[in-house]
MMTF fields as JSON, N, C-alpha, C and O atoms, coordinates in Angstrom:
{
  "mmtfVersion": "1.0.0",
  "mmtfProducer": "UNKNOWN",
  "numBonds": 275,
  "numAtoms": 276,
  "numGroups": 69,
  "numChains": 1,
  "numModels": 1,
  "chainsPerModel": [1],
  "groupsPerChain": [69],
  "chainIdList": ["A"],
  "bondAtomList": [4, 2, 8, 6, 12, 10, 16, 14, 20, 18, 24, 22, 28, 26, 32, 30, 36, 34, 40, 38, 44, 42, 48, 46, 52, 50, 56, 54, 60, 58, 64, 62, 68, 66, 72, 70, 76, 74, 80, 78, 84, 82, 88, 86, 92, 90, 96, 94, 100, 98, 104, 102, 108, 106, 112, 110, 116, 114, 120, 118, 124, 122, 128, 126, 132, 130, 136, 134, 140, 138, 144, 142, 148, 146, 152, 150, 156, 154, 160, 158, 164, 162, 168, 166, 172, 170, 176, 174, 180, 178, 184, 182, 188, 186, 192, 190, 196, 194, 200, 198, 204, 202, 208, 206, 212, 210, 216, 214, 220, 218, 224, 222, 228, 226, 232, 230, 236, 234, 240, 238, 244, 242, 248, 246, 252, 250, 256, 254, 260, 258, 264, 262, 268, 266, 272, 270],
  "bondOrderList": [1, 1, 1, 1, 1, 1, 1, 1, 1, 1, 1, 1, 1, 1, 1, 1, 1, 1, 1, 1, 1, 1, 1, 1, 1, 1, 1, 1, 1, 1, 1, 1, 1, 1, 1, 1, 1, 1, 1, 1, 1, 1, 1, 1, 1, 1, 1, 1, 1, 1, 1, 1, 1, 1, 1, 1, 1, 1, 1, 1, 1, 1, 1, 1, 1, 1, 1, 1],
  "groupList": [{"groupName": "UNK", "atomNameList": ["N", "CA", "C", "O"], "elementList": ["N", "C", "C", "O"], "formalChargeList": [0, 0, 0, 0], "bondAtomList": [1, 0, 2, 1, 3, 2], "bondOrderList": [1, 1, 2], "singleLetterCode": "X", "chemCompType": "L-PEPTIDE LINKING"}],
  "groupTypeList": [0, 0, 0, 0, 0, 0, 0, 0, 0, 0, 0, 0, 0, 0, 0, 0, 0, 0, 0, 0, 0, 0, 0, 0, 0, 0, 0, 0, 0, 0, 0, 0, 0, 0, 0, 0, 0, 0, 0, 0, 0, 0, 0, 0, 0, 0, 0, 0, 0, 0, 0, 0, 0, 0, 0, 0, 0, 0, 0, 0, 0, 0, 0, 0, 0, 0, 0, 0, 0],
  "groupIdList": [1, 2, 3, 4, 5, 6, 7, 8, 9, 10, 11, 12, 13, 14, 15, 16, 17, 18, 19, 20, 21, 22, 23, 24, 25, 26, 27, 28, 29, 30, 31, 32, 33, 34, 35, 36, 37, 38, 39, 40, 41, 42, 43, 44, 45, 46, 47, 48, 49, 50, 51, 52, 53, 54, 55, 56, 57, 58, 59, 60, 61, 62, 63, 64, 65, 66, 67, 68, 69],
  "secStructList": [7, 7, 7, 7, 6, 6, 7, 1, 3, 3, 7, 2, 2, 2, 2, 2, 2, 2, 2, 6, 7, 7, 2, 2, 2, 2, 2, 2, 2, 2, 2, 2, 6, 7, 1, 1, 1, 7, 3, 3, 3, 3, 6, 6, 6, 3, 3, 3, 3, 3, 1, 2, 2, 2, 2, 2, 2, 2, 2, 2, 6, 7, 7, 7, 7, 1, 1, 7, 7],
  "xCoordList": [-34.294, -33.159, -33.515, -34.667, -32.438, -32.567, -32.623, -32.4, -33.003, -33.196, -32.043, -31.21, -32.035, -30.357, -29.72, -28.86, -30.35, -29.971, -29.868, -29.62, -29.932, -29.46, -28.323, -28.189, -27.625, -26.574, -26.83, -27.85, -25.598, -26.023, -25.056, -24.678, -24.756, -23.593, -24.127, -24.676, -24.023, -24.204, -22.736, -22.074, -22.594, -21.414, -21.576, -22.691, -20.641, -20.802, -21.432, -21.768, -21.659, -22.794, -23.727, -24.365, -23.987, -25.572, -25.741, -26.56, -25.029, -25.78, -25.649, -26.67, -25.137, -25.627, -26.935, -27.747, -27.277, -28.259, -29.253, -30.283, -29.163, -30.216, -30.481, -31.674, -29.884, -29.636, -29.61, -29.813, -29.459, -30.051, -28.641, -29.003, -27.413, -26.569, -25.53, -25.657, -24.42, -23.728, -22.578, -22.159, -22.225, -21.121, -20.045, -19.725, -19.324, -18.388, -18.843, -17.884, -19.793, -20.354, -19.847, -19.142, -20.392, -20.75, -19.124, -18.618, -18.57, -16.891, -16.024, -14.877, -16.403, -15.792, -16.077, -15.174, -17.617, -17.493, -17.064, -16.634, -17.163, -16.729, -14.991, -14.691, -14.215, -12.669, -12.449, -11.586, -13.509, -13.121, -13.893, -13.737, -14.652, -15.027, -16.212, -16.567, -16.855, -18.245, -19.238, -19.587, -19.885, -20.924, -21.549, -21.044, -23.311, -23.849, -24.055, -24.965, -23.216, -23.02, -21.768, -21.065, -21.011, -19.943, -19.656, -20.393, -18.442, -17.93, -16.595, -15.611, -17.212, -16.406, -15.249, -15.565, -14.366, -13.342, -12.514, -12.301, -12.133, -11.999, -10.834, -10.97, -9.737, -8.678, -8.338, -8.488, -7.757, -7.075, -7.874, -7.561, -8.954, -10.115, -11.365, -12.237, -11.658, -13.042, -13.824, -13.41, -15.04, -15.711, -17.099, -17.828, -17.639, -19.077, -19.581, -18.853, -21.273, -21.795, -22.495, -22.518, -23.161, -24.087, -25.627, -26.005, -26.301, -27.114, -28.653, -29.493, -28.39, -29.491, -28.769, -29.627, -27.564, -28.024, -28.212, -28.181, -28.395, -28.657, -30.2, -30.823, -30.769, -32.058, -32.58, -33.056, -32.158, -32.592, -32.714, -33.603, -31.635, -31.162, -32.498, -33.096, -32.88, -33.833, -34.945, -35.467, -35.519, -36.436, -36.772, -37.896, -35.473, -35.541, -35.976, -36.415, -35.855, -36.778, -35.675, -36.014, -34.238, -33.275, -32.49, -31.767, -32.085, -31.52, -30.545, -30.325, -29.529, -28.113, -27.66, -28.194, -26.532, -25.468, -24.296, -23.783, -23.893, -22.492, -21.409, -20.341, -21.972, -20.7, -21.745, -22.303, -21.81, -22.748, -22.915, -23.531, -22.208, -23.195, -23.476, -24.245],
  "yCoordList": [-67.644, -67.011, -65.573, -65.218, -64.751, -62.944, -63.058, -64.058, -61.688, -61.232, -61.995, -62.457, -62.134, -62.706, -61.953, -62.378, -60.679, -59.558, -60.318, -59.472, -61.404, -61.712, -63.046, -63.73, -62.95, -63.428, -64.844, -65.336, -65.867, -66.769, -67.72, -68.776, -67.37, -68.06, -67.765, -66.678, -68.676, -67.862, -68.48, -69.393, -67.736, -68.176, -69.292, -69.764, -70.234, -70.805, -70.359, -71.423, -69.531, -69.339, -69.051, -68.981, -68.72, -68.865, -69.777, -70.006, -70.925, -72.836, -72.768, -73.368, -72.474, -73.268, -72.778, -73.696, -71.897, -71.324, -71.457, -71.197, -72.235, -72.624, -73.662, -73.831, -74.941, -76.208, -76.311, -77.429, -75.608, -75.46, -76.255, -77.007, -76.21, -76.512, -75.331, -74.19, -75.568, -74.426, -74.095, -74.94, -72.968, -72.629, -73.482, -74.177, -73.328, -74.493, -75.751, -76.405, -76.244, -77.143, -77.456, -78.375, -76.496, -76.195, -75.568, -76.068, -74.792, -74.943, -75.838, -75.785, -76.837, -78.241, -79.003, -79.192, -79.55, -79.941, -79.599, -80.339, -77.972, -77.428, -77.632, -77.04, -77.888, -78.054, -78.982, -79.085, -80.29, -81.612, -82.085, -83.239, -81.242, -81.553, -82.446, -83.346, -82.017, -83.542, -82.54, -82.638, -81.495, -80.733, -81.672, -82.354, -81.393, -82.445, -81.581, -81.891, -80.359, -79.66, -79.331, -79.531, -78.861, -78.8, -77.204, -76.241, -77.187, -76.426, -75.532, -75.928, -74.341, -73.277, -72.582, -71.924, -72.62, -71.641, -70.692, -70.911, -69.842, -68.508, -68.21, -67.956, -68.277, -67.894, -69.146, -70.256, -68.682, -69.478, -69.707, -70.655, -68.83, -68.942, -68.484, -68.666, -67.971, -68.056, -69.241, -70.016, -69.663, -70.776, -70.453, -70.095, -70.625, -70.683, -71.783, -72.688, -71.808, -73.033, -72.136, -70.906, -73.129, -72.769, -72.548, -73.402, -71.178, -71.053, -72.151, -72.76, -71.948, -73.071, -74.498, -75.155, -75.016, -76.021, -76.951, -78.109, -75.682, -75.567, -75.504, -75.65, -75.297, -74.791, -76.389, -77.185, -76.474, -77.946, -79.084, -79.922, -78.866, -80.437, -79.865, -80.797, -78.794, -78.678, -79.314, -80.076, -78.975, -79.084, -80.605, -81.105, -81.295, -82.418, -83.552, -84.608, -83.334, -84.175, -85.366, -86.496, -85.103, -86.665, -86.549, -85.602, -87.254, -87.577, -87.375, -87.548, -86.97, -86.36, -87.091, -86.917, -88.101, -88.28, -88.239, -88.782, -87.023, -86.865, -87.33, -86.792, -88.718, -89.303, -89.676, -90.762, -88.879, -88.416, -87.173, -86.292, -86.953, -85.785, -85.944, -85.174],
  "zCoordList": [54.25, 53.627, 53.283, 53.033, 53.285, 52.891, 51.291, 50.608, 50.849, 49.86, 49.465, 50.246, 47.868, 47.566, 46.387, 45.615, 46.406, 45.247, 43.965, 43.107, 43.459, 42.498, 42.007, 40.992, 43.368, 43.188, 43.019, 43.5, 42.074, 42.122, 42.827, 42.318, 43.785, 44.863, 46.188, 46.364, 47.22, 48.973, 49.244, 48.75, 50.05, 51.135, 51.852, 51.631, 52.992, 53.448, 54.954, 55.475, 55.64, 56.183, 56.451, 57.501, 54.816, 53.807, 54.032, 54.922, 53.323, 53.249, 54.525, 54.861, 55.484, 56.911, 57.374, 57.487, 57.602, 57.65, 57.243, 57.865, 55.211, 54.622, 55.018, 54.763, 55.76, 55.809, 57.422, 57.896, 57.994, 59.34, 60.123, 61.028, 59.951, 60.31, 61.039, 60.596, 62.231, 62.239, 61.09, 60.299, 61.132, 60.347, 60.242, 59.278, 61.704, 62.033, 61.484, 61.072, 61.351, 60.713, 59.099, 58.68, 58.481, 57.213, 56.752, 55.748, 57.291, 56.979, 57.38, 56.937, 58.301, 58.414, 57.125, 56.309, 56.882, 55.271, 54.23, 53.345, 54.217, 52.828, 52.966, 51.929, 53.307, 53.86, 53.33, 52.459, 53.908, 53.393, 52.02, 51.62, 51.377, 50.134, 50.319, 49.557, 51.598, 51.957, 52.28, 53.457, 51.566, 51.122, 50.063, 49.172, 50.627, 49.021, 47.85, 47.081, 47.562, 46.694, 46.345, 47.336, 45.295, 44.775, 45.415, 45.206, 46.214, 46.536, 45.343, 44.718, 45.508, 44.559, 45.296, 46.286, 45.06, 45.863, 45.056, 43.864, 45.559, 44.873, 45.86, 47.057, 45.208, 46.285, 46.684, 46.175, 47.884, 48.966, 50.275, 50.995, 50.635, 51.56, 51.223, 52.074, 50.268, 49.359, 49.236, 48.374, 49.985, 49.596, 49.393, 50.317, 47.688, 47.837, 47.257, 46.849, 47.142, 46.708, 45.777, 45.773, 44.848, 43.477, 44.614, 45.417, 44.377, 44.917, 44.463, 45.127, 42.988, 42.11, 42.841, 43.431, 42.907, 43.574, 45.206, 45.621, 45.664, 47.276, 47.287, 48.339, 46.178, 46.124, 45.986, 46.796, 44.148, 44.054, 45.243, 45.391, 45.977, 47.066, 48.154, 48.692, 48.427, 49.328, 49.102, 49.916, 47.662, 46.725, 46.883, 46.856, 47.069, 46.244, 47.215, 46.761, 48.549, 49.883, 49.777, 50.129, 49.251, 49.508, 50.182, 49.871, 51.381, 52.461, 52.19, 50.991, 52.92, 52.899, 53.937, 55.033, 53.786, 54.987, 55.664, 56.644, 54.429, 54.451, 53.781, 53.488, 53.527, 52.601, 51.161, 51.009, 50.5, 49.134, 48.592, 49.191, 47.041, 46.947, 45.161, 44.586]
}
């Protein structure tokens, strides 16, 4: 992952990227609310995730299958 200035949100093709998934990917879940993180939206097409907890779920070595978060 890039520098992250600070911020405490990435975009959704930040988490794909962190999570090694495609975008299309990663904005297909975030749509349907099946991210294993709580999706933030801002607007009407604004979607981010909590950067602390994209971090944690990495951290945390637990299996993700999509239908969990």
């Amino acid at each position: 992952m890039n520098q992250n200035d600070g911020k405490l949100t990435m975009s959704i093709p930040e988490f794909a990227a962190a999570m090694g998934v495609s975008k299309a990917t990663a904005y297909d879940l975030a749509k349907r609310d099946a991210l294993p993180v709580k999706v933030l939206r801002i607007g009407e097409k604004r979607m981010v995730v909590s950067r602390k907890a994209v971090m944690a779920l990495l951290e945390s070595n637990d299996c993700w299958n999509g239908n969990q978060r």
